[in-house]
Backbone bond lengths (Angstrom), bond angles and torsions (degrees), N, CA, C in turn:
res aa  C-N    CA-C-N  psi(-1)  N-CA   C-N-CA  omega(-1)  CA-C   N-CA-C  phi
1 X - - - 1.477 - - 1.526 109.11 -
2 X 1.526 117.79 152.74 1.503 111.85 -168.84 1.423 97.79 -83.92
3 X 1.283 106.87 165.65 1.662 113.04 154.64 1.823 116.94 -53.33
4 X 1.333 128.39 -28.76 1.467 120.56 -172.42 1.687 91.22 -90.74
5 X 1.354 127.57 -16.59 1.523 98.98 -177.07 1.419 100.76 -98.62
6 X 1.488 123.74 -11.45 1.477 99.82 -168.91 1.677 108.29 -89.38
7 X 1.736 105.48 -0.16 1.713 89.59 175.89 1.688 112.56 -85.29
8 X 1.374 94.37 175.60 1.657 121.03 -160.54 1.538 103.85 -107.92
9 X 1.287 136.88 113.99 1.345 114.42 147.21 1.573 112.02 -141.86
10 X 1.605 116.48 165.37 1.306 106.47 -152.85 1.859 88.71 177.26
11 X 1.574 93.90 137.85 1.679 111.05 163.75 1.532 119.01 -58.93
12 X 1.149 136.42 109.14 1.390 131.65 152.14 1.658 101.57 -90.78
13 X 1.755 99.74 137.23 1.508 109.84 169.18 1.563 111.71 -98.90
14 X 0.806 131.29 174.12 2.082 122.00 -169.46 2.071 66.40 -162.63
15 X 1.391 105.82 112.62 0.863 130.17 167.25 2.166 119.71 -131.69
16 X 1.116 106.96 131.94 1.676 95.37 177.32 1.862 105.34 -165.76
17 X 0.897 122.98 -167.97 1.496 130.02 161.48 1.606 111.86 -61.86
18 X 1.121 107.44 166.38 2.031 108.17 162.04 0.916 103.04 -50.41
19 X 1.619 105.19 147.94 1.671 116.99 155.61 1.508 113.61 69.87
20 X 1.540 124.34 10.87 1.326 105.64 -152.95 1.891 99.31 -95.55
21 X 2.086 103.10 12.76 1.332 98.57 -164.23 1.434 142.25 73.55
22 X 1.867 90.26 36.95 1.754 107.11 -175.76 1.407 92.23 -94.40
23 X 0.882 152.60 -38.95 1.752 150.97 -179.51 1.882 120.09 -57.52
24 X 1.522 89.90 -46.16 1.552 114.47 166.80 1.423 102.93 -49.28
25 X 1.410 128.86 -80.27 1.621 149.48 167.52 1.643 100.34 -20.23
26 X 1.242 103.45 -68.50 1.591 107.86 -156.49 1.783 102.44 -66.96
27 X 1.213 108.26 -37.82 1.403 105.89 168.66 1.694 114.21 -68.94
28 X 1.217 147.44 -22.96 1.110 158.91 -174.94 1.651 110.23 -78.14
29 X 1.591 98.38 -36.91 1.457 99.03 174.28 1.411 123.76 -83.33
30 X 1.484 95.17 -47.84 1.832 98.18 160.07 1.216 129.47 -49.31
31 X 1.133 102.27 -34.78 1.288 118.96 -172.08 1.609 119.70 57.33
32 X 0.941 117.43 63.09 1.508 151.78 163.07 1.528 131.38 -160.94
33 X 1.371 158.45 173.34 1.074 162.54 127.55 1.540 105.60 -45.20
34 X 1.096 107.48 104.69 1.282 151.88 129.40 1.634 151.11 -31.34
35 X 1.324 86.67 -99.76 1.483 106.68 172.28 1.706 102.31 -123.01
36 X 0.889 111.99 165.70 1.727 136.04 -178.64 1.398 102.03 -72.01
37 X 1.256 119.90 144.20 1.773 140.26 161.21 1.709 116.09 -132.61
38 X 1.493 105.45 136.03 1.365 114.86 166.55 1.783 94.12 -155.81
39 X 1.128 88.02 168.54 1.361 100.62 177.82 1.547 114.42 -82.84
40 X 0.859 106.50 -1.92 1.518 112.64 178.18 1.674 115.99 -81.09
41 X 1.719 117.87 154.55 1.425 86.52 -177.53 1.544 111.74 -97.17
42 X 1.211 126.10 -153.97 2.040 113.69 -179.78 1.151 106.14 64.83
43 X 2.003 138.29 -7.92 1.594 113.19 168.63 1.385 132.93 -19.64
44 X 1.246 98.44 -54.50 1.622 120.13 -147.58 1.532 83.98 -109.69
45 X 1.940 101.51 99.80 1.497 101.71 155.97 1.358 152.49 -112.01
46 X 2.028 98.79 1.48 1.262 123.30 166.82 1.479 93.12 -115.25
47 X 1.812 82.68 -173.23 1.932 104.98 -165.49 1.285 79.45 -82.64
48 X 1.401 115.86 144.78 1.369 123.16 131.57 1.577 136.05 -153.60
49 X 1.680 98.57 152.48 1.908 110.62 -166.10 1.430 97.74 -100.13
50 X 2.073 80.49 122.62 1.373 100.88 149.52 1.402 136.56 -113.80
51 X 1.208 138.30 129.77 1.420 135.55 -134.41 1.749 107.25 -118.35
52 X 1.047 102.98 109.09 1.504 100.20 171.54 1.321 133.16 -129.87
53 X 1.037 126.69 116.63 2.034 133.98 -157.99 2.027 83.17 -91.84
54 X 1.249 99.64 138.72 1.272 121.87 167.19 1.823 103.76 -143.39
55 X 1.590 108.69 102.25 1.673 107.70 170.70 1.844 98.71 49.06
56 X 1.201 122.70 -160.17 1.331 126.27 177.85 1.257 135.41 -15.12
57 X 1.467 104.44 -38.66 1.494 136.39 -142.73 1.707 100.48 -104.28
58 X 1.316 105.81 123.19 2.123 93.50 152.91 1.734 90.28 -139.77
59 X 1.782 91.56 145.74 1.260 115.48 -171.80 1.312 102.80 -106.57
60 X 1.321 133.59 125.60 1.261 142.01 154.33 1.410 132.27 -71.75
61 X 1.482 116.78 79.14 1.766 107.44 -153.62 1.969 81.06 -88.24
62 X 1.581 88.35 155.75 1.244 111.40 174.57 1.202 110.75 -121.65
63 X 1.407 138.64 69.07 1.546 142.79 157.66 1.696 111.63 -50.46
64 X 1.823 88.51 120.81 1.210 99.72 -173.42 1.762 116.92 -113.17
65 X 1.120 115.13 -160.94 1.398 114.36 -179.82 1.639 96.34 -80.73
66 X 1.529 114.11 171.41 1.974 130.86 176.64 1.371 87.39 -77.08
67 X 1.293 118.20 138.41 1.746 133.98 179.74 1.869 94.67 -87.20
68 X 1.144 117.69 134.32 1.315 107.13 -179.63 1.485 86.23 -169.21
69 X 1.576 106.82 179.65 1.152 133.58 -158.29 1.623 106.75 -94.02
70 X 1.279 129.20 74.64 1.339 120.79 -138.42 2.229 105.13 -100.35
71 X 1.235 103.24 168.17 1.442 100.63 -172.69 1.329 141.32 -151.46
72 X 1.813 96.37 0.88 0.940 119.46 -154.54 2.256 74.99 -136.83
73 X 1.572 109.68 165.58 1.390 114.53 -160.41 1.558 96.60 -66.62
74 X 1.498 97.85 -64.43 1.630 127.43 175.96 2.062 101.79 -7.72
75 X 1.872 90.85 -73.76 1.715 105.89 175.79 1.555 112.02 -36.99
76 X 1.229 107.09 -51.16 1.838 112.15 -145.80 1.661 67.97 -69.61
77 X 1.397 129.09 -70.62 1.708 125.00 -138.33 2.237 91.48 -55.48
78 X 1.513 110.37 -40.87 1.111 94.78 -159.80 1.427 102.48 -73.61
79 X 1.504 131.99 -20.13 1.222 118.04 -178.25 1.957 115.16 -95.05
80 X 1.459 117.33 -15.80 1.204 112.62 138.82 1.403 129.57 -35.35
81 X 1.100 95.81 -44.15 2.138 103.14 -168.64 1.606 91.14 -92.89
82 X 1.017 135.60 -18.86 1.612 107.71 164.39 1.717 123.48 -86.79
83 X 1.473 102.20 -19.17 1.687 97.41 174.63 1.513 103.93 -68.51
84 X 1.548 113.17 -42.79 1.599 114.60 -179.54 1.374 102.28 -35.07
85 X 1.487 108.75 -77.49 1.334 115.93 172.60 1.314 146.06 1.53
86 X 1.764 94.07 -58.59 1.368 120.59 156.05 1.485 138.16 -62.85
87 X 1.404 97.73 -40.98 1.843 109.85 179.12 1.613 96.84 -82.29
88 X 1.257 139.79 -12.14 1.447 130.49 178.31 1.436 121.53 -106.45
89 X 1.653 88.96 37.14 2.361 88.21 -176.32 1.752 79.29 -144.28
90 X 1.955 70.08 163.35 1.664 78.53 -167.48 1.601 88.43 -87.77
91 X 1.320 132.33 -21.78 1.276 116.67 -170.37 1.683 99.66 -127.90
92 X 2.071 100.84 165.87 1.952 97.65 -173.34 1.361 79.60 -119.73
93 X 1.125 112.41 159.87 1.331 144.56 174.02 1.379 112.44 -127.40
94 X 1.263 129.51 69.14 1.574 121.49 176.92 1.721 117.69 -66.28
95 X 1.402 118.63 145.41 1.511 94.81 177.28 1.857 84.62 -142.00
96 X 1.328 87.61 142.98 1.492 97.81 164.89 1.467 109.67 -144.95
97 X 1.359 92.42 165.51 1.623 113.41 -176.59 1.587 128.25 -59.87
98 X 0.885 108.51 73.32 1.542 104.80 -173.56 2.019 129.49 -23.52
99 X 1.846 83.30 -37.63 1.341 89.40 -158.17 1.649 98.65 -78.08
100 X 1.675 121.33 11.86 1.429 107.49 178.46 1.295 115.85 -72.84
101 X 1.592 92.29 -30.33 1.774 107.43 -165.87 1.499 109.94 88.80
102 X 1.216 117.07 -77.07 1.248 126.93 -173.07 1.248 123.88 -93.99
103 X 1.297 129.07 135.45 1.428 125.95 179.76 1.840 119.87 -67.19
104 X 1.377 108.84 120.01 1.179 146.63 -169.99 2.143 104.95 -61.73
105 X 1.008 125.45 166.51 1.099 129.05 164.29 1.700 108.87 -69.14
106 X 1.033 120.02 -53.10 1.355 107.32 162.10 1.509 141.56 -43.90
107 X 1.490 100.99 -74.54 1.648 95.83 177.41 2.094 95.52 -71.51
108 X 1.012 146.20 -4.20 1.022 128.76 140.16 1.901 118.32 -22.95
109 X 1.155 115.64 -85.94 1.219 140.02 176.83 1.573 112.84 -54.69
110 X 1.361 128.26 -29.25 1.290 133.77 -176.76 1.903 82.13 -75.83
111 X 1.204 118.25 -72.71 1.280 120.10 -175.17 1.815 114.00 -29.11
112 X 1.442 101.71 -66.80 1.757 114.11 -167.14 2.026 85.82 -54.88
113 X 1.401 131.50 -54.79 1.050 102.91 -175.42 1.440 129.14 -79.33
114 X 1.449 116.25 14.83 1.524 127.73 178.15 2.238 98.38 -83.12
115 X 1.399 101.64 -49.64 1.276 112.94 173.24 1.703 127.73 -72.94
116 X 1.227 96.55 -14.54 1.725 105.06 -176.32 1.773 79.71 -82.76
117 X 1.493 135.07 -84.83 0.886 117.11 -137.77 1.875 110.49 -86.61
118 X 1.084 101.87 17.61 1.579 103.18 159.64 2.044 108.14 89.88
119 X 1.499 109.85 135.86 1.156 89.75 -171.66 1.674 116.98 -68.95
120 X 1.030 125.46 99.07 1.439 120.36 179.92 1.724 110.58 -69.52
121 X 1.020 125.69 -4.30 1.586 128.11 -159.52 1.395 95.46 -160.78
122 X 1.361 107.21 150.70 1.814 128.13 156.40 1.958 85.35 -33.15
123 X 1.576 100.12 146.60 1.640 118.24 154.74 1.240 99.66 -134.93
124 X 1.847 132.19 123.78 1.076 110.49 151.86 1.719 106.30 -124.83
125 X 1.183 101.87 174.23 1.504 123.01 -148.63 1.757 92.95 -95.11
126 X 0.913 119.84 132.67 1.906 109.38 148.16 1.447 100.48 -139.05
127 X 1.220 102.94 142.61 1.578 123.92 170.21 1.205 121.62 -80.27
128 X 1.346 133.97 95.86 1.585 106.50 -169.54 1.168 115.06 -99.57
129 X 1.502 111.44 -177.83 1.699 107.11 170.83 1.367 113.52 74.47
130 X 1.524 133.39 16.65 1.101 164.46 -153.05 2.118 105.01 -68.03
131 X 1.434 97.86 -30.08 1.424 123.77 -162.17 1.660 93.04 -67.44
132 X 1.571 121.05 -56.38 1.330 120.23 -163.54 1.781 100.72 -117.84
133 X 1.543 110.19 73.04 1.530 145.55 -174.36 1.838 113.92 -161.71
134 X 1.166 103.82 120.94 1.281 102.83 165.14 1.546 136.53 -77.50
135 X 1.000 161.92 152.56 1.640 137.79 -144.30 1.389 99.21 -84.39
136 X 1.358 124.40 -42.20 1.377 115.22 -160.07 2.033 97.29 -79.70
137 X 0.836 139.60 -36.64 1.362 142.36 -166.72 1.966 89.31 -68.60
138 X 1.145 106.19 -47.92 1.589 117.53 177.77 1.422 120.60 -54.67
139 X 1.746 118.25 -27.19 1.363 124.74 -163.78 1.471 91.52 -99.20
140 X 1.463 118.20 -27.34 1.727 117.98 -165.80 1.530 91.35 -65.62
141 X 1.601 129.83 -62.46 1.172 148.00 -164.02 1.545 111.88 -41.22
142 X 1.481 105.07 -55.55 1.379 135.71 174.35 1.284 106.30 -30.43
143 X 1.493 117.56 -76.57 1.515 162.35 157.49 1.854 103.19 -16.18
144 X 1.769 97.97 -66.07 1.289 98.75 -170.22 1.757 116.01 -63.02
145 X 1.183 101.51 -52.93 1.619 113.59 179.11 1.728 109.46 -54.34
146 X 1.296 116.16 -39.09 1.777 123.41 171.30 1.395 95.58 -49.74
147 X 1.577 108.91 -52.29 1.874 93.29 -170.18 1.498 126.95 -65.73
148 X 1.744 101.16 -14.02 1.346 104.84 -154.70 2.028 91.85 -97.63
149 X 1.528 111.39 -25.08 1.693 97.51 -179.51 1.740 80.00 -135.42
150 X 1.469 118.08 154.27 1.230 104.73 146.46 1.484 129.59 -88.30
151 X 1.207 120.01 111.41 1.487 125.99 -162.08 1.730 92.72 -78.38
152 X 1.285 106.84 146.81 2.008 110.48 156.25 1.280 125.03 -35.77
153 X 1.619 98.79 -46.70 1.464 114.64 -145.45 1.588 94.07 -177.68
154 X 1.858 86.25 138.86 1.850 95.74 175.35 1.486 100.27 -125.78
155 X 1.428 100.25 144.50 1.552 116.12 173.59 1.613 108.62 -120.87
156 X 1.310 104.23 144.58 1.615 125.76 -179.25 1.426 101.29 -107.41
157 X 1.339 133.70 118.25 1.278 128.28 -168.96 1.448 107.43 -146.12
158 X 1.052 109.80 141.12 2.198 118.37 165.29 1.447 96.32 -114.06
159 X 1.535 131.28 86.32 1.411 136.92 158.75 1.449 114.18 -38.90
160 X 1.261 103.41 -55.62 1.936 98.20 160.39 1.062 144.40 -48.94
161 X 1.327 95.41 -43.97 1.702 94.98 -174.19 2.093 96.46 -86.19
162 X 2.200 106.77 -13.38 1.664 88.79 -148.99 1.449 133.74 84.86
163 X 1.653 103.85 10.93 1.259 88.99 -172.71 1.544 98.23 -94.94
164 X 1.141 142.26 153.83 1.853 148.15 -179.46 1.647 104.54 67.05
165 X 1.030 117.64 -3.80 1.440 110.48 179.09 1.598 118.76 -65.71
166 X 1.632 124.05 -6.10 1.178 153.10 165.98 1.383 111.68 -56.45
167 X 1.449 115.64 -60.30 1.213 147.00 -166.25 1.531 111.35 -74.33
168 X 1.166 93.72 -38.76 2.061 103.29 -170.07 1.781 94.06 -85.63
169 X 1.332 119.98 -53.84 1.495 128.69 167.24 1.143 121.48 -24.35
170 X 1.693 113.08 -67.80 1.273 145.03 179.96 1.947 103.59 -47.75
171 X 1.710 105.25 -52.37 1.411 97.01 177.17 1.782 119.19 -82.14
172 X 1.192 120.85 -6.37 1.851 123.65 178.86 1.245 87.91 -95.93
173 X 0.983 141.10 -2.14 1.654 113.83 163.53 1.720 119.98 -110.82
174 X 1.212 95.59 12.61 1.524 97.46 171.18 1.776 98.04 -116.06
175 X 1.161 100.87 -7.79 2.094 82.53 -172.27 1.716 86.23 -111.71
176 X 1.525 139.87 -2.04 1.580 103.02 174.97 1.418 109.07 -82.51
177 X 1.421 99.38 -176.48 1.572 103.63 -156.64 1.587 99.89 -89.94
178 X 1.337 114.87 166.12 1.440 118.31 -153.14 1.801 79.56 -102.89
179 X 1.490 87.47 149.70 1.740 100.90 -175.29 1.642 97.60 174.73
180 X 1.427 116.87 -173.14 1.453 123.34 -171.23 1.747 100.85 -96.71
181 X 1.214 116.03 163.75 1.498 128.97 172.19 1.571 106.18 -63.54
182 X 1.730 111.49 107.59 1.695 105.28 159.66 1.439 118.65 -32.12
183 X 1.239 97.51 -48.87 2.017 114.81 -132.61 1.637 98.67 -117.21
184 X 1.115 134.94 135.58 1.719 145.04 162.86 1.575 81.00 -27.82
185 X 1.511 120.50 152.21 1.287 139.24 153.08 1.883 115.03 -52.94
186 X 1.497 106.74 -35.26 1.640 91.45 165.71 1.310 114.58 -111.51
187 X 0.715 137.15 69.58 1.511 143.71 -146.66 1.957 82.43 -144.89
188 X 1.188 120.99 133.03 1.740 129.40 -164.27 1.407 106.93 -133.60
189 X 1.736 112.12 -28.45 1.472 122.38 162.01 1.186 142.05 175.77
190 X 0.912 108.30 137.32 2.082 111.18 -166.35 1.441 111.71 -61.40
191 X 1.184 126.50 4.75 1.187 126.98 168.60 1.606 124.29 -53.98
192 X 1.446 143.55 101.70 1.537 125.31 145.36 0.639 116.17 50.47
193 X 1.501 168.42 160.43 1.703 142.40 95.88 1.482 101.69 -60.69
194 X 1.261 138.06 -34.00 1.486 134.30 163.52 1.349 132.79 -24.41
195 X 1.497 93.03 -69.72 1.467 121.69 179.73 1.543 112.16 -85.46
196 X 1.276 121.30 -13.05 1.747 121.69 158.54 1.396 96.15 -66.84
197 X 1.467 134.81 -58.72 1.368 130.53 -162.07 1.341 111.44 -57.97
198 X 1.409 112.11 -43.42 1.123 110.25 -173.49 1.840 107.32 -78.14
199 X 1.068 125.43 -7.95 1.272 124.74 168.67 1.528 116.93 -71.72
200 X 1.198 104.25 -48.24 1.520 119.26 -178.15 1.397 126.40 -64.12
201 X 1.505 113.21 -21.02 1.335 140.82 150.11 1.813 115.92 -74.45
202 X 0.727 111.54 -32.66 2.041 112.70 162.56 1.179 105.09 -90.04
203 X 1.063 140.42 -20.34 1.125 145.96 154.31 2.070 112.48 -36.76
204 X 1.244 91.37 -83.04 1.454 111.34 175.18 1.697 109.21 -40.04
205 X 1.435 118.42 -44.69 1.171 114.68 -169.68 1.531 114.91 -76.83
206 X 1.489 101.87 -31.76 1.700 112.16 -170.11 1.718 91.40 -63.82
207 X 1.150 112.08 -12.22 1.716 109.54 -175.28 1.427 109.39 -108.20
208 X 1.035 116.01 -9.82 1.517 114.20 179.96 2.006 118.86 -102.72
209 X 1.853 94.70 -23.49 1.299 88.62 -160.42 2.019 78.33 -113.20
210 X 1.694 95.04 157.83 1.314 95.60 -177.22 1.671 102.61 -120.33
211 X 1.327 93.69 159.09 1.558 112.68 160.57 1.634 99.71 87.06
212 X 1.436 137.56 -143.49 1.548 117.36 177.46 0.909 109.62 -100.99
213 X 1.785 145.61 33.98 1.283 111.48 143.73 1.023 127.01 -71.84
214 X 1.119 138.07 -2.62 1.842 122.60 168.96 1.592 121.13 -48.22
215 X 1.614 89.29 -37.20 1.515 112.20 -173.55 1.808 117.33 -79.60
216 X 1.399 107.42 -5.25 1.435 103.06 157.12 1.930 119.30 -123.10
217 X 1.646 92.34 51.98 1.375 92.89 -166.07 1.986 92.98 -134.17
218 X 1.273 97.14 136.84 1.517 90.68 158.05 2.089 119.68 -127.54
219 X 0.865 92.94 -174.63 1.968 82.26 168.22 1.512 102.44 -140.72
220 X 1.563 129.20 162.84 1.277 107.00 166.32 1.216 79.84 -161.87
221 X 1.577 112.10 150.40 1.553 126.12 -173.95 1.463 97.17 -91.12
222 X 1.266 107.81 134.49 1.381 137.12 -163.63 1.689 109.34 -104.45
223 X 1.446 112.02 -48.74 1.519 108.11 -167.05 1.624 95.59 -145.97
224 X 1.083 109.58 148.88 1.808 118.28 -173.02 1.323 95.90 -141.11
225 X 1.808 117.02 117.62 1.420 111.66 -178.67 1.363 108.39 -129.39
226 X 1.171 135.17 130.97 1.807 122.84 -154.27 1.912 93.85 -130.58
227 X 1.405 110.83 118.12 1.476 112.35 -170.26 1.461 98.65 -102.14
228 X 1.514 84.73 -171.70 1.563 97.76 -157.79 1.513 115.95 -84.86
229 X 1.658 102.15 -4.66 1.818 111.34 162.83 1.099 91.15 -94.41
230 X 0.948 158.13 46.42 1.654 131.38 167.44 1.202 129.38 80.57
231 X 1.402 119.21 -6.57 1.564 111.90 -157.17 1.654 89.82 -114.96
232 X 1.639 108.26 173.32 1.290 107.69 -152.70 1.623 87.21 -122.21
233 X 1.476 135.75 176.88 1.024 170.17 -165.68 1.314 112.16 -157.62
234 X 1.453 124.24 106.87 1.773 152.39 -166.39 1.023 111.28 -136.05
235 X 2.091 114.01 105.70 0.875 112.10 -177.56 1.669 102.04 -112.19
236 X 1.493 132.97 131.34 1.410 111.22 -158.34 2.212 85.05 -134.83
237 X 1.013 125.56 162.01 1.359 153.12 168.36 1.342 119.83 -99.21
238 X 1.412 131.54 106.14 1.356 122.79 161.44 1.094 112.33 -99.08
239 X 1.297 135.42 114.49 1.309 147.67 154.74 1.464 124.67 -70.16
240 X 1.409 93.37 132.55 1.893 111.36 -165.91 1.524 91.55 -105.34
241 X 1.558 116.08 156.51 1.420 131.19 159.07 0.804 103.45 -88.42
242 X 1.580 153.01 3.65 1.444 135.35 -173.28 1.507 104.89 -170.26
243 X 1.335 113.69 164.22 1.613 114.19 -162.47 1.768 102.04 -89.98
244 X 0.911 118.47 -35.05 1.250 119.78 149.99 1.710 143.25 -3.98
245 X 1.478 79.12 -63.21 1.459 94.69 -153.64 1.321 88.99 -103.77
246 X 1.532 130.04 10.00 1.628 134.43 162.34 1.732 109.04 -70.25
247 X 1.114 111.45 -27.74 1.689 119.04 173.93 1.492 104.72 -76.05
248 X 1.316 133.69 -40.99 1.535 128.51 -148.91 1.593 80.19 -88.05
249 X 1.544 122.29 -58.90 1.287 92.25 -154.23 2.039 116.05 -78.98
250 X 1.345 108.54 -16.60 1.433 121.85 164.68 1.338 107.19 -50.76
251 X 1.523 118.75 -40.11 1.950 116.75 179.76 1.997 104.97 69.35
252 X 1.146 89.61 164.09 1.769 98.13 -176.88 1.411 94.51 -71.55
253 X 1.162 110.67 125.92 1.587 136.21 171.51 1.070 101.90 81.59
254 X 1.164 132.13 20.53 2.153 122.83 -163.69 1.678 109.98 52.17
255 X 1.595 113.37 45.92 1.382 111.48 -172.62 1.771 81.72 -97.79
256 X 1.425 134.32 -31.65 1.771 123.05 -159.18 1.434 97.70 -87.02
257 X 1.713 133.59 -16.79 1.397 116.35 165.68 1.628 108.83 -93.43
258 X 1.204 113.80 -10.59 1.501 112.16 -179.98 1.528 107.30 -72.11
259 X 1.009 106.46 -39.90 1.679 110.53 169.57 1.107 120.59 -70.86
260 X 1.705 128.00 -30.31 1.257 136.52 171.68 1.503 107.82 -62.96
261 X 1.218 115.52 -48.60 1.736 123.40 170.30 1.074 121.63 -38.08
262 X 1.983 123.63 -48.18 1.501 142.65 -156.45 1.034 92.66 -94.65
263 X 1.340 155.12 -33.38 1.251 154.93 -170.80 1.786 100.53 -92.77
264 X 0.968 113.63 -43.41 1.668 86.66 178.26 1.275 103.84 -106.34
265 X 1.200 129.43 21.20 1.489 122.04 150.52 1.490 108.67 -72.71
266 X 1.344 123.73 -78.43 1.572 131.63 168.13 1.770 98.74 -17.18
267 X 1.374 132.28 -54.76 0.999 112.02 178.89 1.578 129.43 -50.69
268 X 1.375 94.47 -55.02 1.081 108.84 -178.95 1.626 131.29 -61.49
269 X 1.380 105.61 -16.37 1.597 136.97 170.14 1.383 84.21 -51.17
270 X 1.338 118.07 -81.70 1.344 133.93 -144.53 1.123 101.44 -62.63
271 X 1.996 131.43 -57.81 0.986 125.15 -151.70 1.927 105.97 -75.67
272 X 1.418 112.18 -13.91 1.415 124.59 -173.30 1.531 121.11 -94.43
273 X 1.432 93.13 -26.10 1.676 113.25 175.57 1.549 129.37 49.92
274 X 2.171 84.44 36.67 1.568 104.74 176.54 1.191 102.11 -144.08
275 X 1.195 106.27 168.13 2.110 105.97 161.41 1.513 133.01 -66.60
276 X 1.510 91.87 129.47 2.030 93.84 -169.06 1.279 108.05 -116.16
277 X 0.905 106.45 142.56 1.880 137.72 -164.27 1.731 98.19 -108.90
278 X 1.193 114.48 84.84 1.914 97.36 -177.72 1.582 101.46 -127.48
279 X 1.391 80.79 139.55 2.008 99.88 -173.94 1.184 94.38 -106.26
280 X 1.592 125.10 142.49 1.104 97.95 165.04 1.757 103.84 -131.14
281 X 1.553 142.47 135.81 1.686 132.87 167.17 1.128 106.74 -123.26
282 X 1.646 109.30 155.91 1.113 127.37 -127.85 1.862 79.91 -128.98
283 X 1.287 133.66 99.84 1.009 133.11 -177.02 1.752 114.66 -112.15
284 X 1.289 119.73 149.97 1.593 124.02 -172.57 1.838 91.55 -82.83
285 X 1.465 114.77 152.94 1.486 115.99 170.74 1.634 92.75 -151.41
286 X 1.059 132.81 91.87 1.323 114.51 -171.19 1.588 117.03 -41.43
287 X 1.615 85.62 -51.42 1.918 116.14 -159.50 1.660 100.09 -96.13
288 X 1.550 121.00 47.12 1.534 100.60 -159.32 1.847 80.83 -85.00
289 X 1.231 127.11 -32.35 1.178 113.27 -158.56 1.539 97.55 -95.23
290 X 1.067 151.76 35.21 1.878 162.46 119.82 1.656 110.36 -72.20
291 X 1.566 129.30 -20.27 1.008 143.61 -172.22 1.583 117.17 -74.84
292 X 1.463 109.89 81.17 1.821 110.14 176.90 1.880 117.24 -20.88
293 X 1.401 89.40 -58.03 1.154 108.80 -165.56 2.039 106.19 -40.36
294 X 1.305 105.69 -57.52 1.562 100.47 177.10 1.579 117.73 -67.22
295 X 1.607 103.53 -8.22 1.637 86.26 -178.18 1.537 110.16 -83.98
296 X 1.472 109.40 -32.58 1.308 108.43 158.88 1.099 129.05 -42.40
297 X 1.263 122.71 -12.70 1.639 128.05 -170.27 1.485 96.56 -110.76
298 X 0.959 126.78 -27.93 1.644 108.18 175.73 1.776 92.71 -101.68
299 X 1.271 133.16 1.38 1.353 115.92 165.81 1.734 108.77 86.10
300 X 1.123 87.15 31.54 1.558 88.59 -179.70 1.537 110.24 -120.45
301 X 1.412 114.17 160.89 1.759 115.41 178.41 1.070 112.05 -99.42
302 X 1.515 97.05 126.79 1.795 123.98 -169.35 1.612 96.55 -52.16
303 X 1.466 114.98 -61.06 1.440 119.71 -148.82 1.596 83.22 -109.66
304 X 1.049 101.47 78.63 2.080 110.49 177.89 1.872 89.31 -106.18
């Protein structure tokens, strides 16, 4: 058999409730930064591919938005764009939170609609967060969710720490379907470089600012200037819903966005592996999240 027929490639979706540590995972498998993490839930509010070649094989994870009960436009488009997500991979990856124990109203409902519409694809299960769970509370959980879908295969995983993420890897690259490589072999994700920056910068804030302003804030890269050493110039916009909340995240003297700046610059150093130039202003939008225009930019449907 040649080398182009015996490789594998194929969509994995990493679908679960908020927070349940599908962004964490998908970056763990790639093994790069990816997608965005905070402890907060709603991080992750567009689709996004993370790409990982293992020997033959490259896996296309599709980290999506937390499936939840949504109510506001913003919700419906981000939880629209994760079922998509789902119906367009050959394999599901559900992940939930171990440390709930018990199934939640959410992945409740993520489940009943995994079983209403029939398994069309491999589902497998991982437990995450495995680290702060005791085994037997862990095996009941295991147990319960087996009864409720039959999954392929269950994985026990600490995405943080990496611990089983070997194991779960090791099995999505032997069950996708054999086909040619989408993506260049180093190629980590189809994402923008725009709209990564500007992620990586909401990123920083969902960690810096507490309680829900994160959740009435967006950023969007404004100006991209690439010099003649190499290094880049990033000019990006955070938009506030309220006049207010232009002071909290600016901080006394502009010291809480100046720090917001240095921290996702350093990221961005790294993830670009040149010198970054990042401006960052702090602009009022009342209606930024009624605004078509940005959903197009994270790729999401306005009228979802």
């Amino acid at each position: 058999m040649s080398e182009k027929t015996s490789q594998r490639c194929g969509f994995v979706a990493v679908i679960g409730a908020p927070n349940a540590g599908k962004s964490t995972l998908v970056n763990a498998l790639v093994g790069s930064k990816v997608t965005i993490v905070s402890s907060k839930v709603q991080t992750t509010r567009s689709i996004v591919r993370g790409i990982a070649v293992s020997g033959q094989s490259q896996i296309v994870f599709v980290d999506t938005p937390g499936i939840f009960q949504p109510t506001k436009r913003l919700e419906r488009a981000m939880v629209s764009a994760a079922w998509d997500g789902e119906g367009g991979s050959d394999l599901v990856v559900l992940v939930v939170d171990a440390t709930r124990k018990k199934m939640g109203r959410d992945l409740t409902a993520i489940i009943d609609r995994l079983v209403e519409q029939g398994i069309q694809r491999p589902c497998v299960l991982v437990l995450n967060k495995i680290d702060k769970i005791r085994p037997p509370e862990l095996l009941k959980l295991s147990q319960d969710l087996n009864d409720r879908l039959p999954f392929q295969a269950t994985f026990m995983v600490s995405s943080l720490k990496e611990k089983g993420t070997e194991d779960l890897l090791s099995w999505l690259v032997k069950n996708i379907p054999e086909g040619p490589f989408l993506y260049p072999e180093d190629q980590v994700s189809d994402m923008p470089v725009r709209l990564l920056a500007a992620e990586i910068t909401r990123e920083k804030l969902f960690r810096r600012l507490h309680q829900e302003l994160p959740y009435g804030l967006a950023v969007e890269t404004e100006d991209w200037e690439v010099f003649e050493d190499g290094s880049v110039k990033i000019d990006q916009v955070i938009y506030v819903a309220r006049e207010g909340h232009k002071a909290i995240v600016l901080g006394k003297g502009g010291l809480q966005v100046k720090m917001i700046g240095e921290q996702s610059r350093q990221d961005l150093e790294e993830i670009l592996e040149k010198r970054v130039h990042l401006k960052l202003f702090v602009k009022l939008h009342e209606h930024w999240a009624e605004d078509p225009d940005h959903y197009q930019t994270l790729g999401l449907d306005y009228k979802a």
